[in-house]
N, C-alpha and C positions, 0 to 999 in steps of 0.2 A: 804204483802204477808205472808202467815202461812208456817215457817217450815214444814218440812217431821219429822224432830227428835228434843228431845229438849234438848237445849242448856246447861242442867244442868245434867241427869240426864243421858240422851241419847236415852230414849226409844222414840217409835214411837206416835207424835202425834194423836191422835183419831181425824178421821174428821164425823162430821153430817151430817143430810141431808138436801136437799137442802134451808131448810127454818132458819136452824140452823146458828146461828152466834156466831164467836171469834175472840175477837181481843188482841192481847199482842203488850206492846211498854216501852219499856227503853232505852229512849235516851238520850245522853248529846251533845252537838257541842258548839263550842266558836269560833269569830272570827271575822272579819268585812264584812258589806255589806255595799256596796255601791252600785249606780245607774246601774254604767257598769259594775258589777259583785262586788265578794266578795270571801270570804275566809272564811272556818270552818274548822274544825278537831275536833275531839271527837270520840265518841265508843258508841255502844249501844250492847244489847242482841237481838240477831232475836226471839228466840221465845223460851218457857217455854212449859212443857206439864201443865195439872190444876193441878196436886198434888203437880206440884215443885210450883206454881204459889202462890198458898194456904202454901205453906211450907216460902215463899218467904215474903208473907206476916207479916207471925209470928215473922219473923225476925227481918223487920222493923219495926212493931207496940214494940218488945219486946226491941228494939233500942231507943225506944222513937220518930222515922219518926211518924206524923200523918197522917192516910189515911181518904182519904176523899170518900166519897161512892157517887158514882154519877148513873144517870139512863137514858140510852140513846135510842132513840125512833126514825127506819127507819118509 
């Protein structure tokens, strides 16, 4: 689900129209799973506007993270 505001910056995310797609996801969880259930904890970020996303980026690549470019096709 897309934020209303983003999580970094505060402004209001821009939404598109109806043929327009965005997805953001920064997750971490740790823990066990087992058959009858399981246990996680972690923290992620719900959502980024595109300038923090892009800003975000610069970060990690200038950290030395490498990004991997992917292309995803509904």
């Amino acid at each position: 689900m897309i934020a209303e505001f983003c999580d970094w910056c505060g402004k209001r995310i821009a939404t598109g129209d109806m043929y327009e797609t965005r997805e953001f996801r920064i997750l971490f969880s740790v823990g066990d799973s087992f058959p009858e259930g399981g246990y996680k904890k972690g923290w992620q970020v719900e959502d980024l506007c595109d300038d923090c996303v892009a800003n975000l980026r610069t970060l990690l690549e200038d950290a030395g993270i490498k990004i991997k470019p992917i292309e995803v096709d509904w």
